[in-house]
VOMARNU-991127 format. One line per field, with one value per residue (C-alpha): residue number from 1; residue in one letter; x, y, z. Coordinates in Angstrom, 3 decimals. Example, Ala and Ser with C-alpha at 12.3 -4.5 7.8 and 13.67 -1.06 7.14 Angstrom:
BEGIN
num c(1,2)
residuo c(A,S)
px c(12.300,13.670)
py c(-4.500,-1.060)
pz c(7.800,7.140)
//
This chain:
BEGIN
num c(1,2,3,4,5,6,7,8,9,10,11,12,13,14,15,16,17,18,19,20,21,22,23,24,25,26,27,28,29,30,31,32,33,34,35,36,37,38,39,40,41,42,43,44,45,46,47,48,49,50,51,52,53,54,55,56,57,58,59,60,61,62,63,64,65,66,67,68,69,70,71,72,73,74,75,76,77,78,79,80,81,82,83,84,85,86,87,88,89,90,91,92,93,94,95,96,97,98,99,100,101,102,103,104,105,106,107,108,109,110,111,112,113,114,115,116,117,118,119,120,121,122,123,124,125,126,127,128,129,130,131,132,133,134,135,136,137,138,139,140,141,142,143,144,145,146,147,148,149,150,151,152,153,154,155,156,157,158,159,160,161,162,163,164,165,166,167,168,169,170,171,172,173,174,175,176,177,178,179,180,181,182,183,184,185,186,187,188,189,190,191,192,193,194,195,196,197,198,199,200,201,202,203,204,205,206,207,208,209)
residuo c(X,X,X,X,X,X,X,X,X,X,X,X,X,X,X,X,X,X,X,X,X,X,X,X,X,X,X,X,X,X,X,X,X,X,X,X,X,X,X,X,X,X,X,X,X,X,X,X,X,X,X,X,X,X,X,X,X,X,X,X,X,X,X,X,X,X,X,X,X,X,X,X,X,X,X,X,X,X,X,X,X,X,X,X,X,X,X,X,X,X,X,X,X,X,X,X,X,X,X,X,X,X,X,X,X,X,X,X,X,X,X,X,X,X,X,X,X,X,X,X,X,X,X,X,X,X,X,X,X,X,X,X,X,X,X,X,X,X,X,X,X,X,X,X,X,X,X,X,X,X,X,X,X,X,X,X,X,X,X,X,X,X,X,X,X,X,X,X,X,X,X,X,X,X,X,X,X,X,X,X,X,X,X,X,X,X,X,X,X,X,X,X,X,X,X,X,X,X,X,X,X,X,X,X,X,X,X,X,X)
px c(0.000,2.747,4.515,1.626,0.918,4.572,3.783,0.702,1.676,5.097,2.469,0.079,3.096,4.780,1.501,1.416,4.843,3.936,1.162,3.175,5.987,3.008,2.058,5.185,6.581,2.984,2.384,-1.490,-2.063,-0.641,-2.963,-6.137,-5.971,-6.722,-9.888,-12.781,-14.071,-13.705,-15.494,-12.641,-9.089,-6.734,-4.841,-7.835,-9.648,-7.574,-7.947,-11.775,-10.882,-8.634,-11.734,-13.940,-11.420,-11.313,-14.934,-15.353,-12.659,-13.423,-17.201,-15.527,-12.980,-15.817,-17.149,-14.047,-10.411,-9.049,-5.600,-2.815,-5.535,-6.098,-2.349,-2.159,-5.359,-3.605,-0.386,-1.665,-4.941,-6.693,-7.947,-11.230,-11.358,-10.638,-14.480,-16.620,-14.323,-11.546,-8.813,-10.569,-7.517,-6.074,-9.728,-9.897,-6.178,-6.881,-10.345,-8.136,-5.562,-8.889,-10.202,-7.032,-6.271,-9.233,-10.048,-6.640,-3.243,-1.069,1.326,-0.984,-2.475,1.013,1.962,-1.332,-0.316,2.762,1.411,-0.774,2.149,4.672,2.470,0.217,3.078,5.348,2.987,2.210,5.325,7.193,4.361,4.413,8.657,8.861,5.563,5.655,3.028,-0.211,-2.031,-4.856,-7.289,-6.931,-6.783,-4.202,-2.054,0.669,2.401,5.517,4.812,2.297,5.248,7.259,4.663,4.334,7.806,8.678,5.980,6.289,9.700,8.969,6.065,8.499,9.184,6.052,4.560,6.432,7.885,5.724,2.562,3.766,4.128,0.618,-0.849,1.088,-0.036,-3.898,-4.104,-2.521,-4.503,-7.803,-6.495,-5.306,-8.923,-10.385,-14.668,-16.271,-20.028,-20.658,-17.208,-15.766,-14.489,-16.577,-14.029,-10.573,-7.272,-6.228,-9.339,-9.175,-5.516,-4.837,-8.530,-7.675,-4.131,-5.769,-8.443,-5.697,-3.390,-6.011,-7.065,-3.066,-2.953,-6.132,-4.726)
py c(0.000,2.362,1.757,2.429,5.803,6.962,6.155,8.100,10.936,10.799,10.753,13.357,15.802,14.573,15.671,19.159,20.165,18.720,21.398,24.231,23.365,23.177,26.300,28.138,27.002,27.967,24.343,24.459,28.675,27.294,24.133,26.632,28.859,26.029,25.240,27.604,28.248,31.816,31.681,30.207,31.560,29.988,27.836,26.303,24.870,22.159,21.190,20.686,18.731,16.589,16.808,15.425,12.876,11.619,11.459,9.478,7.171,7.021,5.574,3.162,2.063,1.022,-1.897,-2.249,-3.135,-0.742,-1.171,1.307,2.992,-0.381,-0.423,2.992,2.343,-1.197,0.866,4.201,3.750,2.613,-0.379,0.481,3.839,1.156,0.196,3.265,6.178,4.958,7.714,9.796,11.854,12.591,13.950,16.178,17.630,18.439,19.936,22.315,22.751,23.434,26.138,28.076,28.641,29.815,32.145,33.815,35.347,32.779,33.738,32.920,29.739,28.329,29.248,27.618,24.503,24.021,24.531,21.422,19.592,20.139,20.962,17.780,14.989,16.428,16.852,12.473,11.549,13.575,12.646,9.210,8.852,11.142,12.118,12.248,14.814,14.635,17.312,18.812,19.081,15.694,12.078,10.716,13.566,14.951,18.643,17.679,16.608,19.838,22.087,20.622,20.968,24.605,25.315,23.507,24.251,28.448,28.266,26.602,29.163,32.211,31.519,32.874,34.953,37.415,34.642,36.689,35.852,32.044,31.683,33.110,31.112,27.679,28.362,28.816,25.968,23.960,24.542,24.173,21.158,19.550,19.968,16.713,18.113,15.191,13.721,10.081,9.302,10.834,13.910,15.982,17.789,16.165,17.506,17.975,20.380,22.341,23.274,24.876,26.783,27.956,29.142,30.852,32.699,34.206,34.962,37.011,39.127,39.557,40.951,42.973,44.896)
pz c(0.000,0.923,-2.281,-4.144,-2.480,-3.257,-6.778,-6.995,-5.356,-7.493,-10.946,-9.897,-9.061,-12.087,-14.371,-12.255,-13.505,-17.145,-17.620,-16.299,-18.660,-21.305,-20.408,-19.732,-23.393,-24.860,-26.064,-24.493,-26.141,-29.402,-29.186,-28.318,-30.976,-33.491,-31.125,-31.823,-28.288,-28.002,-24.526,-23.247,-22.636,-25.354,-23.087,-21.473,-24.821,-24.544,-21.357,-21.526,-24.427,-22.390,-19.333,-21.635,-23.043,-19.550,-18.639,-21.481,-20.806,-16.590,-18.152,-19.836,-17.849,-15.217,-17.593,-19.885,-19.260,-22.046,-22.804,-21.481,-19.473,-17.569,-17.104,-15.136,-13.057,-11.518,-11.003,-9.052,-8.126,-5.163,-5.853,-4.193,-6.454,-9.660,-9.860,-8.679,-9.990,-11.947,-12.365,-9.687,-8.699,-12.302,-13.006,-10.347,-11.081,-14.517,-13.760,-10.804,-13.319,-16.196,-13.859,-12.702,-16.733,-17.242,-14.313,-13.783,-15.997,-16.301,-13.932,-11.018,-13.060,-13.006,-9.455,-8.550,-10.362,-9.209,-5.363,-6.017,-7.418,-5.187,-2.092,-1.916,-3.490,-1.017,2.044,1.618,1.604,3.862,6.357,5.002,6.036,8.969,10.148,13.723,15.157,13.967,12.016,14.559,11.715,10.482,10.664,8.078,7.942,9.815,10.301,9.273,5.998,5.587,6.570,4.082,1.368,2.189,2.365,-1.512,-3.030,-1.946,-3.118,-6.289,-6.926,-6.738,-10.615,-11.196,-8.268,-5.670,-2.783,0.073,-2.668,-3.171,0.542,1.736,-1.372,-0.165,3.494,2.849,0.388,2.436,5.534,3.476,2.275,5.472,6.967,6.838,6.483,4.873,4.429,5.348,5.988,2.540,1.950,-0.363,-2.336,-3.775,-2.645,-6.697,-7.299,-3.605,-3.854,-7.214,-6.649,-3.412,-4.567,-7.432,-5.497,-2.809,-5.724,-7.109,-4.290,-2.917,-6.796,-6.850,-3.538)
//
């Protein structure tokens, strides 16, 4: 179980820091200016291509073993996520990662990103290795690993935002995310979709000041 958690946390942070690279080199602006969608800002018609790609395949993959797909659900999911909501986690990443590009500049959209990336891969498994005091607003989690994930991920969103900005960002996501506020025993909103949203939203009002 632990190994497969280390995996999962090292692919979701891995596909964080793929789309910022995709943005930061243009690659998603140059790919939405050949997709008619004028609603949308340039680099986000492609990613609600790729959300609906997914959707689609998530339906699928609950009655069909599809190949490739199949391959990545037995190596980082849950195996109790496999059947109900296969590919739960990458969903919810690209739909944060969807709604930061299309809400903010770039410049917060990628410091947003790379707070999910860093902030939640690092938080699991620094908590996972030396977690030793438990995190007061949770059950699973544990302060070190949160401090950690504030700490990397700030730093790593000073490429894009003033550090002062990238650390208040870090530290509210964070906190929202470490809050464990669930209904029947699950938590209501996924850790990929809370953090980049809630880095965007204090991005924007530290830059609206």
């Amino acid at each position: 179980m632990e190994s497969l958690e280390v995996k999962r946390q090292v692919f979701h942070g891995t596909l964080g820091v793929v789309f910022v690279a995709l943005l930061y080199f243009g690659t998603l602006e140059w790919l939405g200016d050949m997709i008619p969608l004028s609603v949308l800002r340039s680099p986000a018609r492609p990613l609600l291509i790729f959300l609906a790609v997914g959707v689609t395949l998530i339906l699928l993959s609950r009655k069909y073993r599809i190949p490739l797909i199949y391959w990545f659900l037995t190596n980082f999911e849950r195996r109790e996520e496999i059947e109900v909501f296969p590919g739960r986690g990458a969903f919810f990443a690209v739909l944060g990662i969807f709604l930061v590009v299309a809400l903010f500049e770039l410049p917060i959209a990628m410091a947003s990103i790379t707070i999910l990336a860093l902030g939640d891969s690092i938080s699991h498994l620094v908590g996972q290795k030396v977690g030793r005091t438990k995190h007061p607003l949770s059950k699973v989690k544990f302060l070190e690993g949160h401090i950690a994930g504030i700490l990397i991920s700030a730093a790593a969103a000073t490429l894009f935002v003033p550090p002062l900005w990238a650390l208040i960002a870090a530290s509210v996501a964070m906190f929202v995310e470490g809050i464990d506020v669930g209904l029947a025993g699950s938590r209501m909103a996924d850790d990929n979709l809370i953090i980049p949203v809630t880095a965007g939203v204090v991005l924007f009002i530290i830059s609206s000041l």
